[in-house]
N, C-alpha and C positions, 0 to 999 in steps of 0.2 A: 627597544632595549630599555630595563627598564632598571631602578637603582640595584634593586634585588638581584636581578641577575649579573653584575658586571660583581657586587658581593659574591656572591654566590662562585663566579669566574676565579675571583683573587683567594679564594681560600686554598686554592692550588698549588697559592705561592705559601713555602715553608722554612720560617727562619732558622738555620743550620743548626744556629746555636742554641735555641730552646726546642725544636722539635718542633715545633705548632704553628698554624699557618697563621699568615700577618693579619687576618679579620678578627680570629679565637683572641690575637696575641694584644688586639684592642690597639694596633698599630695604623689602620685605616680609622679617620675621622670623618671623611664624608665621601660621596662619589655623585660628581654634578652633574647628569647630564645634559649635551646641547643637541642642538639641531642635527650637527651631522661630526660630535664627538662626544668626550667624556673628560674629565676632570678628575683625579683622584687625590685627595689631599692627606697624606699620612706624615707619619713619623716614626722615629728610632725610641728605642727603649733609653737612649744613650746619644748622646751628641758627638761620644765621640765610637761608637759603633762600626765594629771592622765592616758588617754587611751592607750597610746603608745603599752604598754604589748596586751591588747582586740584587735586592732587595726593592728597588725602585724601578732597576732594569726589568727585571724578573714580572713585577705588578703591570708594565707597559705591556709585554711580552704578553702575558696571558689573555691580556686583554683583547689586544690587536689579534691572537689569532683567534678567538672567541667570535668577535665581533669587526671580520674585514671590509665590513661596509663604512664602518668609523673612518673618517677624513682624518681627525685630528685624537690621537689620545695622551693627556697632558698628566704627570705626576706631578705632583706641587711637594714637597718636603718641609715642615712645619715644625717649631720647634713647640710653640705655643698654643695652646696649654702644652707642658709641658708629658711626657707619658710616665703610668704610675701605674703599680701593679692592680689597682681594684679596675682598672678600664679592661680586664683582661676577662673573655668570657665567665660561667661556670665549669664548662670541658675545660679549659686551658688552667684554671684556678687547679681543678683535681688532677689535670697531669701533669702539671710541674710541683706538683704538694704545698701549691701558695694557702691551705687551709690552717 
């Protein structure tokens, strides 16, 4: 398993409120793999963010059934750096008309 693919997994997951999955949405900062799990350290567009809870469930979710072999898959929620709309792809940028 490799970082690409567990990315790759999480673009699945789609925040309700913008339409666009949480990788586009520049909402995932890293994905660590280990020996026998995965790490995924994201954040909300907003601290105080109705989806936050769906949206972290959702990122474990996908994963796990992606990759059943995973012992451990850990979401970390991160406020710092803080998130700001240029972390947001160029697809995610022209579908919510951040241009």
């Amino acid at each position: 398993m490799l970082e690409s693919d567990v990315l790759e997994t999480l673009k699945r997951v789609i925040d309700p409120e913008a339409g666009v999955n949480i990788v586009d949405l520049g909402l995932v900062y890293k994905v660590v793999p280990s020996e026998d799990g995965v790490k995924i350290i994201m954040t909300m567009t907003t601290q105080s963010c109705p989806m936050g809870e769906h949206l972290t469930e959702q990122a474990e979710r996908v994963v796990r059934l992606k990759f059943p072999e995973l012992k451990s898959v850990e979401v970390d929620l991160v406020w710092d750096p803080p998130w700001s709309p240029s972390m947001m792809s160029e697809a995610a940028k022209k579908q919510l008309g951040a241009y």
